[in-house]
Each structure stands twice: as structure tokens, then as C-alpha cells.
C-alpha positions, -999 to +999 in steps of 0.1 A: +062+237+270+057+202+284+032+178+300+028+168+335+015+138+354-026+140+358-046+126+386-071+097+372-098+107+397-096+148+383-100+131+345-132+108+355-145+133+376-146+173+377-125+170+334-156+162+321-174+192+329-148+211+318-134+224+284-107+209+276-098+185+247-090+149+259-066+129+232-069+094+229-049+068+202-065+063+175-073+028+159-034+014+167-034-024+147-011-057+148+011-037+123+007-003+128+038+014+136+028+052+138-010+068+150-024+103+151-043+113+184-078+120+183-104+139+203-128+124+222-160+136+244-161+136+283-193+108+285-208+136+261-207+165+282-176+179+265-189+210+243-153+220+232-158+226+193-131+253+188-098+229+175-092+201+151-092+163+164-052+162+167-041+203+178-041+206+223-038+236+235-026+240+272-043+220+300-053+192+274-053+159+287-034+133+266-043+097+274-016+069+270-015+033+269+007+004+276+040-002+252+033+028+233+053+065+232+034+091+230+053+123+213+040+161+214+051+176+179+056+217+172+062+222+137+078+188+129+100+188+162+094+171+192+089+190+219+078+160+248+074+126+253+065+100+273+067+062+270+048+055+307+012+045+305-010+072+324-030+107+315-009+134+313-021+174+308-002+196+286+014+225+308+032+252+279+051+273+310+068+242+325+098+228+308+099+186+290+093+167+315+107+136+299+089+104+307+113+078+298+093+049+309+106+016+294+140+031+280+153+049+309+180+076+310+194+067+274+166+077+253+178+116+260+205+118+245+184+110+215+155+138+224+184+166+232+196+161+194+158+171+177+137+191+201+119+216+197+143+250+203+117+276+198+084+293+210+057+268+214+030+280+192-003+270+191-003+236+173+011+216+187+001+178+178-002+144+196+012+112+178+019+079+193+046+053+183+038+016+185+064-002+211+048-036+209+064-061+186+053-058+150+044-093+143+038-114+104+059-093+077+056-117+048+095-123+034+105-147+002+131-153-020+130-146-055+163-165-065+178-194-052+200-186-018+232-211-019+240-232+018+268-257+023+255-282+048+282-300+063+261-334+071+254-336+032+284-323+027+272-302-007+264-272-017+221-271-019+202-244-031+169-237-023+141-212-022+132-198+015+096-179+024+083-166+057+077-142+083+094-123+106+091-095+129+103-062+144+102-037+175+113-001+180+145+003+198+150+039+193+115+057+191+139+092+179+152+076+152+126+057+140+105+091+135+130+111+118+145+086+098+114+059+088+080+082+092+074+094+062+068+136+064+033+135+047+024+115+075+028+139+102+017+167+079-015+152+067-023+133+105-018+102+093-012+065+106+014+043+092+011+007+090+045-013+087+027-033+054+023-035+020+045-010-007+057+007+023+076-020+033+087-032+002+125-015+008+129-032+042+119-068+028+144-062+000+166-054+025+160-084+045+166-107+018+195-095+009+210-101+038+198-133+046+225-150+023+246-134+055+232-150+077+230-180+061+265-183+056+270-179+095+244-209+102+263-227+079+293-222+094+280-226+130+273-263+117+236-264+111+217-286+091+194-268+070+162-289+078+166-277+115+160-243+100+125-243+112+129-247+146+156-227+150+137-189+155+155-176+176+192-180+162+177-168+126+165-136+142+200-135+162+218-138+131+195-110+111+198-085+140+240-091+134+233-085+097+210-057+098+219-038+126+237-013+112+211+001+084+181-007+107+192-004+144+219+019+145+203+044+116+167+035+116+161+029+156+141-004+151+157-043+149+144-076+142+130-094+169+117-132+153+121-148+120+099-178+115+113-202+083+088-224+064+104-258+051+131-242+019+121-255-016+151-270-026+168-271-065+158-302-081+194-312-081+195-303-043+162-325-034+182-353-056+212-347-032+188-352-001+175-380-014+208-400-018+223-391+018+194-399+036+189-434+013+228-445+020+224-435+057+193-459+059+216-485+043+247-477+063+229-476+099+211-511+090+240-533+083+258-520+113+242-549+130+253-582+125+220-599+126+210-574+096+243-583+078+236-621+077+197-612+069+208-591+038+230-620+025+206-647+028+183-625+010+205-621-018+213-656-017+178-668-020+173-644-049+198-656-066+189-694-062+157-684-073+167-664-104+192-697-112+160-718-120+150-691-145+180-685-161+184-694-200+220-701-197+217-732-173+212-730-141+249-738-135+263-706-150+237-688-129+251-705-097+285-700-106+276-664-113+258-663-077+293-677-065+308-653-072+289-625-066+282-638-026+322-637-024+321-601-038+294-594-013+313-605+014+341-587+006+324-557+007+311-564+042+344-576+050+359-541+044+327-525+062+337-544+092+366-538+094+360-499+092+375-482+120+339-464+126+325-497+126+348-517+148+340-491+175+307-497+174+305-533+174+333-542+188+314-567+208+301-586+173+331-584+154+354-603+182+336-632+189+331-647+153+370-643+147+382-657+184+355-686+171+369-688+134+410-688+150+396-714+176+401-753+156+432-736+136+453-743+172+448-778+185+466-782+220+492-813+221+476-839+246+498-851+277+528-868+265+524-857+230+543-833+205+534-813+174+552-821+141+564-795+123+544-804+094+515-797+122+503-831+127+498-840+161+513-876+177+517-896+207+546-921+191+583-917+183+575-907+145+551-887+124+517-904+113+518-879+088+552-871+072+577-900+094+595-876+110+613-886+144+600-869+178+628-844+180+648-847+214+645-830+240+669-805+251+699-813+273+695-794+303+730-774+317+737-763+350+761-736+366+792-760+379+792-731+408+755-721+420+739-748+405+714-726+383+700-743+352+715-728+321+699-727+285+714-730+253+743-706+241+746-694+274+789-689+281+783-672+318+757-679+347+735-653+348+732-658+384+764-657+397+783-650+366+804-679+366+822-686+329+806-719+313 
């Protein structure tokens, strides 16, 4: 009981006069994930009218197509397969012949645990599994999912919608454990939609807080969500894999992410970060800084000629609030963040500001220590005489000038 490779020139040519049953897919859409095989006519010459559309009998020709597995069923159990593209004709005296196509070696294992042990009888049926990737599975949140994001530094919740996708890793699997048995029975296709799908999506929501939480702690921001496809489906295939690849032989292969609907106290969060950024990354420059205050200032001169109180109160009021504002910008600048990014504005106003504080003595001159500066034998300013200069000592052996306090030459060591 098995199927062998068929020559395409003996299918197109002498097959049609003959009478055998030639299987085909039937209708196999964007989401179908499971199709009965149906009978079709040799260019209308076939006059085979003795078995149902879906029962072979031996020497049938079985047609299959690209990223599909076709399986050969006996009384619920498998019996054959083959997952390469190609006609094959249904030989019952010849052993499986076991077609592995895309999955190579591994997939027996799998077929060794549920064929067919028995006497092929004489209905046997034809059923193809979709390989391709089952695309648009509509997914949504009902409740609010929770995300720390470390550049707002809060906890936001939000609402999440999309799609996502999945593909058949383990064909085996996927027909004992996710087919339903009235499908097979009754020769029916399954589409991966609607109420049947209703488990897996509840599935998939729940563990997308799991996957979330590793985004989050991958460092993430959460409104990069959308372009970030690939490491959500990475990230679902870790969470799921052991309900829906290990047991259930298929995985997920995309997840595509709309923009979240955020909490209203979430969106208010948002809000305030990306306002204070705007605020922060525009006085970094010194230009802006000096802009911002002459706004202010010219707001507030403007607002003194209006004011009930007297305009002086309103200027001393403006007063003081410019020194408060340049405190504040004082302490910006002085940030440590800041510093290291404007190091180049921030040295030359001080080197200018430190600049007249140190006047150099001229030629001949000396500084007071009250800080005047003079050219005569007293202070201009406090009458203080020119202090005297130094008495210079010299080592009565080498000759080396001493300085004050010194009791032995430090060149030769001589005792002063």
C-alpha cells in the first residue's frame, strides 16, 4: 500500500484513455489549512463512474502541487504521503514510499508513530495539507495589556489589534491533533478562520502579555512596535511554542501590530515626555537660550504697561522673575549631560566673564593688596607703601641663590 512516482508524458497521454480516477486538490484558499481530493475527467474521455469523488483504488493517479502534502488515509490512519510536487499512482502491493520533500528525513519519525498497521482496504482517501503560510488572522485585545517603556519611564497601558500569521511545521501533528474528525469523515475542507479559530486567537492573546514583557525588557519603545514584525513573531514563536509547535505541529510565522490605543492616562503620559523633550532639546543651544529670555523679557515689559499695580511693581516683579530664570538656566548649564554637549558654548562666555576680573601689573608696576593697581611708592587707593622687595641670599660655598627660610643649600647642602 503506497504510491509511486508517475511519468507526466503517461498522465497527458495514453491516462486519459484509460480508467482510472485522476485526484486533483480541491478549491485550496489564502486560509485554508486542510482540502479533500476530488475527481476529475481526462479532457472528458474518462468514463470511470464506479467510486465517489475522494475513494482511489489502485493505479489512481494523485496530482500534487507546490507547498502542499498530500496524505493517503485508511480508516483515519495514514498510510502515505508525499510533500514533493509531481503525479504520483497509487500502487497497494508496494510498501510507503515516503516522499519527504521539503522536510527531509525528520518527518518519519512522526509517520512511523500513526500509520496505518493493517490491510489496505478499499477506501482509501486523498487529502492535502496546506504548507504555504497562512496569512491575515485578525487578533485584538479585549483588556488593556500593561508595558513599562523605559524612555517614558512609566508603566502605559494600551489596547493592541492586528494580524498575524502561521505555517505547518509538523504536517503529523497538525492532522491528529488540530483537524477536526468530522472533517475527514464527512470529506471536508477546513479553513484556519472564523469560530474555528476562536481557541487559537484566545490563545494568542494571552500570551502576548509574554511577550510583551520580553520587548520591554529588551528595551523597546512601544511606538516602534509597528515596525518591529519580525521580533514580535520571534517573541510569539518563544511564547507559544510549546502548545502550538511542539503539540499542535504548526508555529507563528508574522505578527503585524497596528499603532496600540493607549489609556487616557497613558496618551496623557505621552504627551508630557515628548512636550519636555521638545523643551529640553531646544534650549540645549545657547542661541535658543538667549532667544527664550528675551522673549520673556519683552513679555514682561509689555505686560508692565498694563499692569494695575504700577508699572514699577510689575518691573520689579519682572526682576525678579529674569533672575529666577536665569538660575534655572544656570543649573541647566551646568548639568553634567549638558556640559558634554556644549562644552564649546559654555567655556567661552566664562573665560570672557573671568577675563577684566584679572588686570596684568604694567612694567614697573605692583598690585596692592587692596587690588588697586600703581606705578608710585604708595597706594592711589588705600596709601599703602610699595612693599619691598625681597632680599636675595646666596650659598657662601656654590654661590646658588637661596630663598627665604632656607637653613641648607639645596645645591650643595652647605648649612646657612
Amino acid at each position: 500500500m503506497g504510491i509511486i512516482r508517475a511519468a507526466i508524458n503517461a498522465v497527458r497521454g495514453g491516462l486519459a484513455d484509460t480508467w482510472l480516477e485522476v485526484i486533483e486538490p480541491s478549491d485550496i484558499g489564502e486560509q485554508t489549512v486542510f482540502a479533500p481530493g476530488q475527481l476529475i475527467t481526462q479532457n472528458g474521455k474518462s468514463q470511470n463512474k464506479k467510486g465517489s469523488s475522494n475513494i482511489v483504488s489502485n493505479g489512481s493517479i494523485i496530482h500534487v502541487y507546490d507547498e502542499q502534502m498530500m496524505i493517503l488515509v485508511d480508516g483515519g490512519k495514514i498510510v502515505d504521503y508525499t510533500a514533493e510536487p509531481g503525479y504520483f499512482k497509487v500502487d497497494n502491493s508496494s510498501m510507503p514510499s515516503l516522499f519527504n520533500g521539503q522536510f527531509g528525513d525528520s518527518i518519519k519519525e512522526s509517520f512511523k508513530r500513526i500509520m496505518y498497521g493493517g490491510v489496505p482496504s478499499q477506501s482509501q482517501h486523498v487529502f492535502y495539507i496546506n504548507l504555504k503560510e497562512i496569512k491575515n488572522l485578525k487578533f485584538g485585545t479585549t483588556n488593556p495589556v500593561q508595558y513599562y517603556d523605559s524612555f517614558y519611564e512609566a508603566e502605559l497601558f494600551m489596547k493592541l489589534h492586528g494580524s498575524y500569521s502561521i505555517k505547518i511545521t509538523d504536517p503529523f501533528k497538525f492532522y491528529q491533533q488540530v483537524i477536526p474528525t468530522a472533517n475527514v469523515t464527512g470529506n471536508k475542507k477546513l479553513d484556519f478562520s472564523g469560530e474555528f479559530i476562536r481557541q487559537y486567537n484566545e490563545e494568542f492573546v494571552t500570551e502576548l502579555g509574554s511577550a510583551f514583557n520580553q520587548y520591554s525588557a529588551d528595551g523597546n519603545r512601544i511606538s516602534f512596535i509597528t515596525s518591529k514584525a519580525k521580533e514580535m513573531a520571534k517573541y510569539m514563536r518563544d511564547a507559544l511554542d510549546d502548545d502550538w509547535n511542539e503539540a499542535r505541529g504548526f508555529e507563528v510565522f508574522r505578527v503585524s501590530m497596528a499603532m496600540p490605543s493607549y489609556s487616557d492616562e497613558s496618551q496623557k503620559i505621552i504627551n508630557e515626555r515628548a512636550a519636555m523633550g521638545a523643551s529640553v532639546s531646544f534650549l540645549r543651544d545657547g542661541a535658543n537660550q538667549q532667544a527664550y529670555m528675551a522673549k520673556n523679557i519683552a513679555e514682561g515689559i509689555n505686560a508692565a504697561g498694563h499692569n494695575e499695580g504700577g508699572a514699577m511693581n510689575a518691573f520689579l516683579g519682572m526682576g525678579m522673575a529674569q533672575n529666577m530664570g536665569g538660575n534655572v538656566l544656570g543649573g541647566y548649564m551646568q548639568n553634567p549631560q549638558y556640559v558634554s554637549q556644549n562644552q564649546g558654548y559654555q567655556q567661552q562666555p566664562q573665560q570672557q566673564q573671568q577675563a577684566p576680573q584679572q588686570q596684568a601689573a604694567p612694567a614697573g608696576g605692583w598690585t596692592c593688596s587692596c587690588g588697586a593697581v600703581n606705578s608710585g611708592k604708595f597706594c592711589s587707593e588705600c596709601g599703602s607703601p610699595k612693599p619691598a622687595a625681597p632680599k636675595k641670599r646666596f650659598c657662601g660655598n656654590c654661590g646658588a641663590q637661596l630663598t627665604e627660610g632656607q637653613k641648607f643649600c639645596p645645591e650643595c647642602g652647605t648649612k646657612q
